[in-house]
N, C-alpha and C positions, 0 to 999 in steps of 0.2 A: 412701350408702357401702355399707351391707349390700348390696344388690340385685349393685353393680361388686364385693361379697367386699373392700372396701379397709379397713383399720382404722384409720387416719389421713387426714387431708387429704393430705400428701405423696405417697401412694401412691396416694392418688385420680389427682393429678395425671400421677402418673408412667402410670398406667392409660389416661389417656386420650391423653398426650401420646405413647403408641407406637401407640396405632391411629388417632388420627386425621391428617388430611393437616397438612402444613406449615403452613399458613394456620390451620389447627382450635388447631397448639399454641403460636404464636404468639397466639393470641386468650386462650388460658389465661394465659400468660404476661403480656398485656397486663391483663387481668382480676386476676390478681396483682399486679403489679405497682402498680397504683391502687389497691387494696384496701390497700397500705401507706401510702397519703397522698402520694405522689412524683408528679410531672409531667415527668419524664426517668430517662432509665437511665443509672445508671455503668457503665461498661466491663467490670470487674473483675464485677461483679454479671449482667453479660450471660453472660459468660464460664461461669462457676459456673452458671446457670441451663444452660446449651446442654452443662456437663460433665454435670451431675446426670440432664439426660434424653436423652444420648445425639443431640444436634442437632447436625450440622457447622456451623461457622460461616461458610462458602463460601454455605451453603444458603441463610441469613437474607439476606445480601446480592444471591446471585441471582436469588431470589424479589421484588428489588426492595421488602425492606420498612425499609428506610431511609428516610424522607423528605428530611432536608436533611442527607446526612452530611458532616462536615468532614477534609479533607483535610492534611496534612503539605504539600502540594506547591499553589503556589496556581496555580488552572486557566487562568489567561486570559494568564498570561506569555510572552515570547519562546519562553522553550527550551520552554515546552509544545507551541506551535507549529510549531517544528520536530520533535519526536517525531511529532507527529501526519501533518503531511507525509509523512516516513517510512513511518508506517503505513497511511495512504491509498494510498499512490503501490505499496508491498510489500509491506506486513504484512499481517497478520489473526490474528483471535482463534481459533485451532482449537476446534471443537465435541469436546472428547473429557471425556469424561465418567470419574472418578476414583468408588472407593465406600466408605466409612467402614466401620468397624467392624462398625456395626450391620445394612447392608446400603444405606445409603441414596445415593441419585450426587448426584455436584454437578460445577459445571465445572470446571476447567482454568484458572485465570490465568494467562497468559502471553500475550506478544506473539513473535508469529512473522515475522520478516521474513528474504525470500529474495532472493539475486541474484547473479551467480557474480563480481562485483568484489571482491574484498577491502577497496579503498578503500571502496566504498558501505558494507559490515559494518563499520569504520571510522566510519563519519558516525553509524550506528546507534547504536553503543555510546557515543559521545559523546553524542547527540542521549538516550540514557538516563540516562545520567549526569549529563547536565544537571538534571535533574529530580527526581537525586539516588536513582536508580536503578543495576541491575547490568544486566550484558549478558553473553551466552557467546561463547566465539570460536567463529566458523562451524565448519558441516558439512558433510559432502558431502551431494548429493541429485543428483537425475536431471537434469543439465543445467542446473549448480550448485551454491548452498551455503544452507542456513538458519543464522538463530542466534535465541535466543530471549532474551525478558527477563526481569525478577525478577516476583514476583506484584504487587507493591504496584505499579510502572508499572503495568501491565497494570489493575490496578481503577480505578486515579487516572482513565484515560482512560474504562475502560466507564463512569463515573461521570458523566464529560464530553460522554458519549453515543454515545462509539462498541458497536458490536453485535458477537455472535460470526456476523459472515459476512465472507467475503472481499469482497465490493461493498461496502465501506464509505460510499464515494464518493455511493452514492444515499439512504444513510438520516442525511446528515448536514447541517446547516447550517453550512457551514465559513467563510462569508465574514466573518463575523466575527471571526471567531479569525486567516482566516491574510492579507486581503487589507484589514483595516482601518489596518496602519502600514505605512509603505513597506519597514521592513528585511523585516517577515515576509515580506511579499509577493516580495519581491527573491530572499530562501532557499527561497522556495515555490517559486517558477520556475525557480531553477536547479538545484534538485536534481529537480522534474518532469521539465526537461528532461532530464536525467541518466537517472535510473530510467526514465521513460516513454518514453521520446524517442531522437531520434537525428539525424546530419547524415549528408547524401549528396550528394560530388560528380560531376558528370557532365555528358554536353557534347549539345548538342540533335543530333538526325540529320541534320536539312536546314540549318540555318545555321552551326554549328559553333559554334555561343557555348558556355560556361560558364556553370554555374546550379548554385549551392548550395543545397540544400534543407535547411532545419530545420522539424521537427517532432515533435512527441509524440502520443500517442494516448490514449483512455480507450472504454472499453466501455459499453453502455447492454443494459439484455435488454428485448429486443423478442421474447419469446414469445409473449406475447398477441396480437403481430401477424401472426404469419404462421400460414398456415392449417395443420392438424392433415396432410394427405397432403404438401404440400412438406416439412415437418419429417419424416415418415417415410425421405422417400426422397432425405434429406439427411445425407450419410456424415459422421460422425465427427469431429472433431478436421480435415476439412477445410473450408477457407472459399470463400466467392463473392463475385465482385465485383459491385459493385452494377450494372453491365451485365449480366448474365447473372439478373439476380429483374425480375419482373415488373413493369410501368410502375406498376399499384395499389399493390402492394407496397412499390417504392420509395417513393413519395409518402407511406405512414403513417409506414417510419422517415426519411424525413427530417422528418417533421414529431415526434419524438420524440429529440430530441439528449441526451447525459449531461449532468445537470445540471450537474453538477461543472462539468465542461468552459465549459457556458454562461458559471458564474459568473467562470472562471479568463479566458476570454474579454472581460469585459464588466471586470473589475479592470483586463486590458494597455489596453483600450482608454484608460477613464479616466484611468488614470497616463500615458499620453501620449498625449493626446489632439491636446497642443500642437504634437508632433512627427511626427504620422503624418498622414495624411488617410484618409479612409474605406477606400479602394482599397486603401493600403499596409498594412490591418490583416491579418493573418493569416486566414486561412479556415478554418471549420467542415464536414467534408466527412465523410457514413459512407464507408467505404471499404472494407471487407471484411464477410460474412457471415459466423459460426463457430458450430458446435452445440460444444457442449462435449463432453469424452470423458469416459464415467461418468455423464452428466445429459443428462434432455431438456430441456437448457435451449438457447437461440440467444440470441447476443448480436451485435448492429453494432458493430463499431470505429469509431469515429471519432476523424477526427484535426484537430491546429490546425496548418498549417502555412502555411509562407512561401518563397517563391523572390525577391520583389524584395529587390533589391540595399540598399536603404537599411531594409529592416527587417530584412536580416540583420545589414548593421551596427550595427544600434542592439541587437539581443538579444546578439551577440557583448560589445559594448564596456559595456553597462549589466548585463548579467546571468553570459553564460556558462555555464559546466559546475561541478558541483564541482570543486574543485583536484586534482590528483594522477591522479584517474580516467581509466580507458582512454578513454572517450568523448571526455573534455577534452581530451586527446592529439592524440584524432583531430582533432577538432575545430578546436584550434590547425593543425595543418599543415593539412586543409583550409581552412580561413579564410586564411593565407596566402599560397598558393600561389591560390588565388582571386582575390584582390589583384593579385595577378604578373600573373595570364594575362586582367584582364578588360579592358573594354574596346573589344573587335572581335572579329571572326571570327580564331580560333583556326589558327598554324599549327601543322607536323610536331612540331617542341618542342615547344610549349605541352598538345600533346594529348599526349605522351608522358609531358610531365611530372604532370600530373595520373593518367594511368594508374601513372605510380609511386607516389605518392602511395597511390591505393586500394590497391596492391597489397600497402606497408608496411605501412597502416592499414587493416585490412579491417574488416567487420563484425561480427564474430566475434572476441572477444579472446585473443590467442594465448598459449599455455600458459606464454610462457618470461616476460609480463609476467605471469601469474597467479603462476606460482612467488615471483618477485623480489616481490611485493608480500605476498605472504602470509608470505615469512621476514621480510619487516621489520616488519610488524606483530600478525604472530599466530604468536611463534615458537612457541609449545606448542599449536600445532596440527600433530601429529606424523605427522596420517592423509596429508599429501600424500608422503609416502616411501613409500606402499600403493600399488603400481600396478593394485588393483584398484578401491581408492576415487578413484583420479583417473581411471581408466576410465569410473566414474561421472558425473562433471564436464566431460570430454572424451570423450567417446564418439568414436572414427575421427576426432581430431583431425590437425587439419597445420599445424604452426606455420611463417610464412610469414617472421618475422623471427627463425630461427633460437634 
C-alpha cells in the first residue's frame, strides 16, 4: 500500500480498479468478493460495487462475464420465437458505442428493426411486447422506417445468442427455437415470407401460361471466394447475375448456400414431406452477386422459390403472408385471379386481366396505403405531415392506386 501511496484497503482498490483493464477489476472484485465467505453475488451488492469504482454496468455484461445469468423472460417460448424471427429476418443490434461518466464505452442495447410497412412495425411491437417488452413507433429512414426496442428485449436475446451484426442469420443455431413446433415454424414462414419475400405474376413469352412465383431470399458472404481483382473492379451497391461470374466461381458459391436458408429448407420439406414429392419442393438457387456500399464486403443472394402450381397452393392455404400487410394484399389478388386465368394458354382477357392486377398491385407500396396504415396504427407519429420526411421514405414516388 505505501509503494501504490494508498492508506486503506478501499483505496488500494479504488487505485487499481481505474488503471487496470475490465477483466483486471473484475478479478479484484472476484478476489473480494470470496475473501467475504460468499459463493454468489447479490444484485444490490454488485451495483454498489460498480457505483463505488466508477464501472458501467452495460460493461460487465458485454464483456460477457455473467455465466448463467437468469432472465425475467423465459428464452425458448413462443413469443421469444417470434421476436426473434423479426430480428433475423430485419433487425439488428447497432454497434454504437455510448460513454460513461468516467470516459469509458459500452454498447448500445437496443433492437433495431426496419421496413417501410407500417403493419410489419405493428408485428414488431407486438412480437416485443410479447416478451413483455416496449417498442417505438417507426421512423423515417432512407427508403423506409426504423423503430427500436427497450434495452432489456435487446439483452434477453444477445443473452440467447444473438450478436451485434446485421447477419445474424449465420452466427445462429435457430432450428431449435423456431422449426422444432409446428406453430413457430408456421409464423416463421409467414412472416419470412413477408419481410424477405415476395409474389410475382406473370405470363410465359412462348406459350402464354400463367406462373405465380413465390419466394424469399437470404444472403450468404462469399468474400473469401471471389478473387481480390474481380472484387476491385466490382462497382458498388451493383449486383451480377450468376451468368455473367465465372464457371469456377460460380461452382465455390453454390457450393456455399446460407445456412439459415438450408435449415428453413430442410424444416418445409419435413413438415410435408407427405404432400410434396422431391420435385415439387421449392428450390435453392444463388441468384444475384452484390458488394455492399461502404464495405468490401460481397455477398450471393439466394433465394427459395416455387412456380409449381400445387406448391403454391399449399404455401398460400397452410401458410400465407402476415394479415393486413401490403404483400398479403397483393398476394390475395394475385393468388386469385391465378385461379381464374389457369389452366391453358391464356386469351386477350385473361392476359389483360392479370396486367390489371400488377398494375393495382405493384411492387412497390404505394403511398396512399402507407398513409392509411400508419394513421390507424401509429397516430402519434406526426413526422408523415413533413413532406420532407416522407420524401425520405418515398423518394420520386407514383402512387398508382391513387
Amino acid at each position: 500500500m505505501r509503494r501504490l501511496e494508498a492508506n486503506s484497503e478501499l483505496e488500494l482498490m479504488r487505485k487499481k480498479l481505474r488503471s487496470g483493464t475490465l477483466l483486471d477489476r473484475i478479478r479484484v472484485y472476484n478476489w473480494a468478493h470470496q475473501f467475504s465467505g460468499r459463493n454468489h453475488a447479490e444484485t444490490s451488492t454488485l451495483k454498489r460495487f460498480c457505483h463505488v469504482f466508477g464501472i458501467c454496468y452495460q460493461e460487465i455484461e458485454t464483456a460477457g462475464l455473467f455465466e448463467r445469468p437468469r432472465w425475467p423472460i423465459p428464452l425458448l417460448r413462443s413469443k421469444v420465437a417470434r421476436l426473434v424471427t423479426h430480428v433475423v429476418n430485419e433487425g439488428y443490434f447497432p454497434d454504437i458505442r455510448r460513454s460513461t461518466r468516467n470516459g469509458r464505452a459500452y454498447h448500445e442495447n437496443r433492437i433495431i428493426y426496419t421496413n417501410i410497412d407500417p403493419i410489419l412495425h405493428k408485428y414488431f411491437r407486438v412480437a416485443v411486447e410479447g416478451v413483455g417488452g416496449t417498442a417505438s413507433f417507426p421512423r423515417p429512414t432512407h427508403r423506409g422506417m426504423y423503430s427500436y426496442s427497450d434495452p432489456t428485449s435487446a439483452r434477453a436475446l444477445r443473452a440467447r445468442g444473438l450478436k451485434f451484426s446485421p447477419a445474424l442469420s449465420e452466427k445462429l443455431e435457430l432450428r431449435n427455437l423456431l422449426f422444432r413446433e409446428k406453430t413457430s415454424w408456421i409464423y416463421h414462414f409467414r412472416a419470412t415470407l413477408t419481410e424477405e419475400g415476395t409474389t410475382q405474376l406473370y405470363i410465359s413469352r412462348l406459350k402464354r401460361l400463367p406462373h405465380l412465383l413465390v419466394y424469399f431470399s437470404r444472403a450468404a458472404d462469399v468474400t473469401h471466394l471471389i478473387p481480390c481483382e474481380l472484387r476491385k473492379n466490382f462497382e458498388r451497391g451493383v449486383g451480377l447475375t450468376m451468368g455473367q461470374i465465372e464457371p469456377r466461381i460460380r461452382l465455390r458459391i453454390e457450393r456455399a448456400p446460407p445456412r439459415l436458408l438450408v435449415e428453413e429448407a430442410k424444416a418445409f420439406a419435413e413438415f410435408h414431406r407427405n404432400k410434396l414429392t422431391t420435385e415439387e419442393l421449392p428450390h435453392l438457387l444463388p441468384r444475384v452477386l452484390r458488394r455492399h456500399l461502404g464495405r468490401d464486403r460481397v455477398s450471393a443472394v439466394w433465394s427459395f422459390s416455387t412456380t409449381r402450381r400445387k406448391t403454391v397452393e399449399l404455401i398460400f392455404r397452410e401458410y400465407g403472408m402476415l394479415a393486413d400487410s401490403y404483400k398479403n394484399e397483393r398476394f390475395l389478388a394475385q393468388f386469385e385471379t391465378f385461379q381464374d386465368v389457369a389452366g391453358g394458354k391464356l386469351t386477350k382477357q385473361e392476359q389483360a386481366l392479370i396486367c390489371r392486377v400488377n398494375f393495382l398491385y405493384p411492387a412497390l407500396m404505394p403511398r396512399s396505403f402507407f398513409l392509411r396504415r400508419m394513421k390507424e396504427h401509429f397516430p402519434e407519429a406526426d413526422w408523415i405531415k413533413e413532406r420532407r420526411k416522407m420524401a425520405l421514405v418515398f423518394p420520386n414516388s407514383v402512387d398508382q392506386r391513387g
